[in-house]
C-alpha positions in Angstrom: 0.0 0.0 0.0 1.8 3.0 -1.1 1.5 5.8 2.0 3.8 9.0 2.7 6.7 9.3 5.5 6.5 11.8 7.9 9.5 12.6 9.7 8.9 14.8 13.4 11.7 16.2 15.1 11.3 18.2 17.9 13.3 21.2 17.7 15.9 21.7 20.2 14.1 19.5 22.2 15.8 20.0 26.1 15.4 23.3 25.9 12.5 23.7 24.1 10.7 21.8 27.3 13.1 24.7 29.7 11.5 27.5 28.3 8.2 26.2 27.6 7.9 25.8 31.5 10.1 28.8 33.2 8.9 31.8 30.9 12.0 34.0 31.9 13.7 32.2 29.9 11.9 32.5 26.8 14.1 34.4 24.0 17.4 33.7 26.1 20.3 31.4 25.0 19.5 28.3 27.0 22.2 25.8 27.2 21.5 22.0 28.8 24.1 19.4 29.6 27.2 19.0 32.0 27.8 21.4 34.3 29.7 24.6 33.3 32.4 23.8 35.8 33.1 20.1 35.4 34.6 18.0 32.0 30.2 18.0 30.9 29.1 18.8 27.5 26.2 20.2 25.7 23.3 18.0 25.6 21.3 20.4 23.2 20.9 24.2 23.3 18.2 26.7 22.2 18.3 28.6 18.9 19.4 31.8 20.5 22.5 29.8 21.7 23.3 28.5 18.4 23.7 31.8 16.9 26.4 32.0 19.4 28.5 28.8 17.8 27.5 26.3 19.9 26.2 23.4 19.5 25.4 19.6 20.4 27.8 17.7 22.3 30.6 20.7 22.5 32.2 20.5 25.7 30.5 22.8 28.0 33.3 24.9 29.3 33.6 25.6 25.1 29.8 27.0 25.4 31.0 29.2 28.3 33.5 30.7 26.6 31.4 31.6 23.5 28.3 32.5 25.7 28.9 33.4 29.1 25.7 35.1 30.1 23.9 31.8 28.6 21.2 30.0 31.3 22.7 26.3 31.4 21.0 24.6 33.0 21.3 20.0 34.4 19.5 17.7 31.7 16.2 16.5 33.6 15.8 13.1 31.7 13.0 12.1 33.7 11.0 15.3 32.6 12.2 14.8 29.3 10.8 11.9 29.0 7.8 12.3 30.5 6.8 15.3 27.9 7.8 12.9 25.0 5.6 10.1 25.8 2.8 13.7 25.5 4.1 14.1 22.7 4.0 10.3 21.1 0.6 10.2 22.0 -0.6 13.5 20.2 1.6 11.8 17.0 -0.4 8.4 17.5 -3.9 9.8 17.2 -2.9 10.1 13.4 -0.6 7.3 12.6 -1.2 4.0 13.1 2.5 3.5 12.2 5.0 5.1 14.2 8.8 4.5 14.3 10.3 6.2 17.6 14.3 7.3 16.0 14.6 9.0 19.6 13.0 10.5 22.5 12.4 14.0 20.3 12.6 11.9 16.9 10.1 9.4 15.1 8.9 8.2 11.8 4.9 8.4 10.7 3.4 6.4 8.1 0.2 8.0 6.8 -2.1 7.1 3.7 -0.8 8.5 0.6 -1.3 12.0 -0.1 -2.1 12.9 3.1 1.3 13.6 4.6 1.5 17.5 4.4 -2.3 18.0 5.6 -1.5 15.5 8.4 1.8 17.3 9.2 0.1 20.5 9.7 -2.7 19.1 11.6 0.0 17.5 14.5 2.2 20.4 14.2 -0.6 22.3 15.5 -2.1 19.9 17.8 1.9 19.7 19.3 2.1 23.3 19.9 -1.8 23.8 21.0 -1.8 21.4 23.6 2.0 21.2 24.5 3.1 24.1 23.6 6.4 23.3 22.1 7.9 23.6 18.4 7.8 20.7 15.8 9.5 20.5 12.4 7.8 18.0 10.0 9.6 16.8 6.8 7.2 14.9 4.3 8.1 12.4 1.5 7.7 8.9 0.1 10.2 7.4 1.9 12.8 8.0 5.2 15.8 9.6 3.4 13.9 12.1 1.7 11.3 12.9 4.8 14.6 12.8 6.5 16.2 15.6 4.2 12.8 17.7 3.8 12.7 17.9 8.0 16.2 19.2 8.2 15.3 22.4 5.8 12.0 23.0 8.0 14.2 23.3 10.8 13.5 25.4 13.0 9.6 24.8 13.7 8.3 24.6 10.0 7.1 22.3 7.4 8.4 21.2 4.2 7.7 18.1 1.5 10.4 16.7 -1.4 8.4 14.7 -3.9 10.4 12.2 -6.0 10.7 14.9 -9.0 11.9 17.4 -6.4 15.6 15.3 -6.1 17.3 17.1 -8.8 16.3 20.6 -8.4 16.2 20.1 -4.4 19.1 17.9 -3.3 21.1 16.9 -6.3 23.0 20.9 -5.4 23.4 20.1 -2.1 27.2 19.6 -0.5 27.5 15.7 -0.5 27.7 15.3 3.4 24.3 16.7 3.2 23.3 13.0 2.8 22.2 10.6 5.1 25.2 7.9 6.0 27.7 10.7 5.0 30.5 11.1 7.7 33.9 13.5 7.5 35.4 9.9 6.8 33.4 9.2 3.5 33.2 12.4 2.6 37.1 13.1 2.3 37.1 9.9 0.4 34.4 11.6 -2.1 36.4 14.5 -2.6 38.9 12.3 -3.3 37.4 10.9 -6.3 35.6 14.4 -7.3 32.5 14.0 -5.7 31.1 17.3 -3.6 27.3 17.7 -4.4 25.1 15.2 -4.4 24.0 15.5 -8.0 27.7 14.6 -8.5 27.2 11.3 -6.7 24.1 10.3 -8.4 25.4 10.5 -12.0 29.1 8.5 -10.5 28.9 5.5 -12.2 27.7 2.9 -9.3 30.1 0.2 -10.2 33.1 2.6 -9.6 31.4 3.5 -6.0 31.2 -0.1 -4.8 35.0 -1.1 -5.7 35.6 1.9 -3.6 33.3 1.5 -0.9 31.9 -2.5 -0.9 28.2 -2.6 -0.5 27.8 0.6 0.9 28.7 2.4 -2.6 25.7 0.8 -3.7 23.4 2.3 -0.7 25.3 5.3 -1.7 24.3 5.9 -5.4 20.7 4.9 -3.8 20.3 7.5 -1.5 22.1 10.2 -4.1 19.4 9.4 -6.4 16.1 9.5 -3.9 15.4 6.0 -3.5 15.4 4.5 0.1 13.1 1.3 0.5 13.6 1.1 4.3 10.1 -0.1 6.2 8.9 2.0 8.9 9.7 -0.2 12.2 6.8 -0.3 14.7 9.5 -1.6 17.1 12.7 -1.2 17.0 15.5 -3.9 17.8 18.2 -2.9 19.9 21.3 -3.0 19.0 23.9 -2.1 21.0 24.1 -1.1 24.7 26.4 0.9 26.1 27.8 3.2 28.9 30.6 5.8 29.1 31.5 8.3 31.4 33.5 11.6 31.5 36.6 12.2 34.2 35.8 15.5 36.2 39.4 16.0 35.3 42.1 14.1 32.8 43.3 11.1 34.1 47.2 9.8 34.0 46.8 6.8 36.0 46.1 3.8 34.4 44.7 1.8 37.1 41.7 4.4 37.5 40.9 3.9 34.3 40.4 0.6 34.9 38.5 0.3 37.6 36.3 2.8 35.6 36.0 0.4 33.0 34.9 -2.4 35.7 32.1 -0.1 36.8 31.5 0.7 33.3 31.0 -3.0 32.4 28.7 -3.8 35.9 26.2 -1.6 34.1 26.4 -2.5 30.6 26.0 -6.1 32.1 23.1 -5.2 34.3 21.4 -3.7 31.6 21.5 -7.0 29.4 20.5 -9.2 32.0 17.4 -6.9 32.5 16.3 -7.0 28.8 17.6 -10.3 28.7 20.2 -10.4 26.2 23.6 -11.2 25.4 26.4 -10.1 23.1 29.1 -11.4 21.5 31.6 -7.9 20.3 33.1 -5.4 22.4 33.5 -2.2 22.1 35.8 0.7 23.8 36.0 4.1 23.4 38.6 5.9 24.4 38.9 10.1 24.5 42.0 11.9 24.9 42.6 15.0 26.4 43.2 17.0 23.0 39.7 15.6 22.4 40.9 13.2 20.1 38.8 9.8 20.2 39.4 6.4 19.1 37.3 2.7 18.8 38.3 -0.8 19.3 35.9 -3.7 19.2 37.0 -7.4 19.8 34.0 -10.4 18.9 34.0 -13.4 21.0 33.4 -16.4 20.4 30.1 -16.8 22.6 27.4 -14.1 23.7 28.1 -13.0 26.7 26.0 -10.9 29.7 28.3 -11.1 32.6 30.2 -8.4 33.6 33.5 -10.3 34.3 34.0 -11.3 30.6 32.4 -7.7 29.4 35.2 -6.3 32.0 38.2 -8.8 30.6 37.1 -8.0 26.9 37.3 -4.4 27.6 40.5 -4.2 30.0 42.6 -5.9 27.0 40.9 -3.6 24.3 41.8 -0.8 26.6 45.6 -2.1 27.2 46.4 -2.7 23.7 45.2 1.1 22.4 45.3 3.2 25.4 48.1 5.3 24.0 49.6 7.8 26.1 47.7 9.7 28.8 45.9 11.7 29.9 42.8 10.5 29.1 39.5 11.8 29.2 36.4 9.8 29.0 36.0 5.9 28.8 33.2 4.0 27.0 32.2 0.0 26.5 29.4 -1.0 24.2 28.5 -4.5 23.9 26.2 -5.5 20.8 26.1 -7.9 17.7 23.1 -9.2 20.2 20.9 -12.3 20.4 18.1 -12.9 23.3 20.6 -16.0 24.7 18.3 -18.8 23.6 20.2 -19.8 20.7 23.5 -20.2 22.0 26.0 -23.0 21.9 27.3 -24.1 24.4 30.4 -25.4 24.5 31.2 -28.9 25.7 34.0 -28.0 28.2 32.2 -25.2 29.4 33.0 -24.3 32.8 30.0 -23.6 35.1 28.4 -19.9 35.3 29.7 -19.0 38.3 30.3 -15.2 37.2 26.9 -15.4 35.4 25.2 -16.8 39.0 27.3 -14.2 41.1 26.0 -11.2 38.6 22.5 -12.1 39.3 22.3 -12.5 42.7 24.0 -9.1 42.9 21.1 -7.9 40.6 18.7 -9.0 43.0 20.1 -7.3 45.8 20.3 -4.4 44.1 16.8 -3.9 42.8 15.5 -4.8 46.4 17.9 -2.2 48.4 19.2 0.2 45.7 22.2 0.1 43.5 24.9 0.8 46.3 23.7 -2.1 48.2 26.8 -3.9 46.9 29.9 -2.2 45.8 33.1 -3.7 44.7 36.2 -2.1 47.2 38.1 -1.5 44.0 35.6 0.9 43.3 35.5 2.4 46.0 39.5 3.2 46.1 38.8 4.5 42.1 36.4 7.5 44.3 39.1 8.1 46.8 41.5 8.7 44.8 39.4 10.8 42.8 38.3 12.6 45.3 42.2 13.3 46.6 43.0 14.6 43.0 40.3 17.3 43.5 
C-alpha cells in the first residue's frame, strides 16, 4: 500500500521543554548538559544559543567561553521523557504506524497523499496542547522525509516529492546525505564528488569497488530511493555506557576500575532485557579531544560483567596510547536474546553469570549501592584526593 513518511523532530528539544515551563527564559540562549564547571558537555541548546556557535555535544566549558551570560542549566531526563511520551501520543492519534528514532525523533506512516495536511494538523495539535515547536519533513520514503525535516528546521514544514531530487538535493554539498560522515566524505572528494547530484550521476560500479556494498546504498540515497520499512518496534542494538573524568586522568589503574564499573552496568542492563552479546566495544577520548574505537567479537554471547570487564580491559591495554585521558566507553552489541546459544562442551560452570544475578537482585531490592566492589570504592578516593 503506497502511503507518505512523515519525519517529526522536535526542535531543540531539552530546551525547548526549559522554556516552555520557566517563561523567563523565553528568547534567552539556554544551554542543557554537563555542568559549566566540570569536563560536561552540551546535551542540546536553544536557537538563541546556536547563533552563538555552539552546538550539540561541545564540551561545556567551550559553550561558556562563547556564551557566558547563557542559562545552562542539568538535563532533567525524567521530565524529558515524560513530555515525550505527550508528545507520542498526540503523533499516534494520526498514525497507526509510528517509528520512535529518539525521544524528540520518530517516523509516521500516513495514507498516501495525506502527509503535508496531516503534518500541519500535528504540528498544531503539538504546539496547542503542549506548547512546544515541531518541524515536519514529508516524503515517500525515510531519506527524503529525513532531508525535507532538516530544511523545516527550525519549527516549519516542508515536502520533497520524487521529482523534487534534482532541483532540491542533487546541489546540495554531499555530506548533506544521510550515512555521510567526514570519513566518506574526504574519500568523495577524493574521487571528485562534492554535491550530491555529483554522486548520483558517479557511475555505481566505480562507488562499490571503492566502498563495498555501501557504494551501492550510496548511489541509492544520491538518487532519492530508500526502501527502508517504517519499524513499529525497534530492535536494539547495542548497549552501552561511558563516562567523562571530572578532570584528565594519567593513572592507568583508574581507568580501569572505571572500566569495571563501566562493564557492571552494561552487564546489568543485558540481564534486565535479557540479552547477550558477543563484540566489544571501547571508546577511548584523549585530552586533545581526540577519540578512538576498538571492538573485539568473541566467540560466545556474553551478559556477565567479568568477561564484558576482561574484553574491555585488554581492548583498553592494547590502544590506550599515552595519557591523559578523558572519557572511557564500553558497548557491547552484535546481540541475540541468549536462547540460541551454543554451548560449549567443556564449558566451565556460570559462576560469574550466577554471582552477577544474585547481585542484581540485591540491588533492585535495596538500591544500587547495596553492593559495591572495594576496588571501586579506592577508584572514588583517589578521585576525590586529586580534586
Amino acid at each position: 500500500m503506497s502511503r507518505d513518511i512523515l519525519l517529526c523532530d522536535l526542535d531543540a528539544f531539552f530546551a525547548s521543554v526549559e522554556q516552555r515551563d520557566h517563561p523567563e527564559y523565553r528568547g534567552r540562549p539556554v544551554i542543557v548538559g554537563g555542568r559549566p564547571d566540570e569536563r560536561g558537555v552540551v546535551a542540546t541548546c536553544s536557537y538563541e544559543a546556536r547563533k552563538y556557535g555552539i552546538r550539540s555535544a561541545m564540551p561545556m566549558n567551550r559553550a561558556v567561553k562563547l556564551c557566558p551570560n547563557a542559562v545552562f542549566l542539568p538535563v532533567d531526563m525524567a521530565r524529558y521523557r515524560r513530555v515525550s511520551t505527550q508528545v507520542f501520543v498526540v503523533y499516534a492519534r494520526f498514525a497507526a504506524q509510528i517509528e520512535p528514532v529518539s525521544i524528540d525523533e520518530a517516523y509516521l506512516a500516513v495514507p498516501s497523499g495525506r502527509g503535508m495536511a496531516t503534518a500541519r494538523i500535528i504540528r498544531e495539535a503539538v504546539r496547542r496542547e503542549l506548547n512546544l515547536p515541531v518541524s515536519i519533513g514529508v516524503s515517500v520514503n525515510k531519506l527524503l522525509a529525513k532531508m525535507a525535516c532538516e530544511m523545516a528546521k527550525p519549527n516549519g514544514l516542508k515536502q520533497i516529492k520524487p521529482e523534487d531530487v534534482p532541483a532540491v538535493i542533487w546541489p546540495l554539498p554531499v555530506r548533506k546525505l544521510h550515512g555521510v560522515g567526514p570519513h566518506t566524505e574526504e574519500r568523495l572528494r577524493q574521487i571528485g564528488v562534492r554535491t550530491i547530484g555529483q554522486l548520483a550521476m558517479f557511475p555505481e560500479n566505480e562507488l562499490v569497488r571503492v566502498f563495498g556494498s555501501f557504494g551501492a546504498t550510496l548511489h541509492r540515497y544520491a538518487n532519492g530511493i530508500d526502501t527502508r520499512e517504517i519499524e513499529q518496534v525497534r530492535k536494539i542494538k547495542s548497549v552501552g555506557e561511558e563516562i567523562t573524568f571530572p578532570r584528565d586522568v594519567y593513572d592507568r589503574e583508574v581507568v580501569l576500575k572505571t572500566l569495571l564499573e563501566l562493564a557492571e552496568q552494561v552487564g546489568y542492563r543485558l540481564r534486565r532485557k535479557g540479552l547477550k552479546g558477543r563484540t566489544v566495544t571501547v571508546k577511548i577520548r584523549f585530552s586533545d579531544f581526540s577519540t578512538i574505537t576498538r571492538s573485539r567479537t568473541l566467540p560466545n554471547s556474553v551478559d556477565e560483567d567479568g568477561a564484558i570487564y576482561k574484553a574491555a580491559r585488554e581492548l583498553f591495554l592494547d590502544n590506550c596510547g599515552r595519557p591523559p585521558w578523558r572519557l572511557v566507553g564500553i558497548q557491547v552489541s552484535n546481540l541475540d536474546d541468549g536462547a540460541c546459544e551454543q554451548l560449549s562442551l567443556f564449558a566451565e560452570p556460570d559462576r560469574d553469570g550466577r554471582v552477577c544475578r544474585v547481585v542484581d537482585e540485591l540491588r533492585e531490592k535495596y538500591g544500587r549501592d547495596v553492593v559495591k566492589r572495594a576496588a571501586l570504592i579506592q577508584r572514588n578516593q583517589i578521585l576525590s584526593k586529586r580534586g
